[in-house]
C-alpha positions, 0 to 999 in steps of 0.5 A: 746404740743410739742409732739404733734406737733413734730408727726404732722410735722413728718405725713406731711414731709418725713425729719425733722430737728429742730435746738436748741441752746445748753443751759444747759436747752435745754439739760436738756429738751431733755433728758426729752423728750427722757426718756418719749419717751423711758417709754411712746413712745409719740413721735410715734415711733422711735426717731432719733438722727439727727431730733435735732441739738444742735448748740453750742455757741448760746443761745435761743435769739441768734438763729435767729442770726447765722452766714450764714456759720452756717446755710449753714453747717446744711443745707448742712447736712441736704440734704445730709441725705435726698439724703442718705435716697432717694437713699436708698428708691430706691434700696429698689424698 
């Protein structure tokens, strides 16, 4: 299920990112992901790094609670990948 809708939220937007919380379990739940990514490619095709963020010192609950210096500083990245991905796309032209 969660395949599923990563691939349709990556057909509808240029640039995704998902923020998780650094739980043991989250981590363990990534690397599943990435070996059936790897063995079965059920994430359509190349799987960045970057599309998931594990915010350290949080758990699951906590999420929504993050300071807003946290959340400015993901945000701030986040941007400035997408301006590094438009200006490359540009020079491609």
């Amino acid at each position: 299920m969660f395949a599923r809708r990563f691939n349709g939220a990556r057909e509808r937007v240029p640039l995704l990112r998902l923020v998780f919380s650094e739980a043991s379990s989250t981590r363990a739940a990534l690397a599943r992901l990435k070996l059936e990514n790897l063995d079965r490619g059920i994430l359509a095709g190349e799987f960045l790094e970057s599309e998931i963020t594990l915010t350290p010192n949080t758990d699951h609950f906590f999420l929504s609670a993050l300071a807003t210096d946290q959340v400015m500083h993901l945000i701030d990245e986040f941007v400035a990948e997408a301006q590094q991905r438009q200006n490359l796309s540009r020079k491609r032209l």
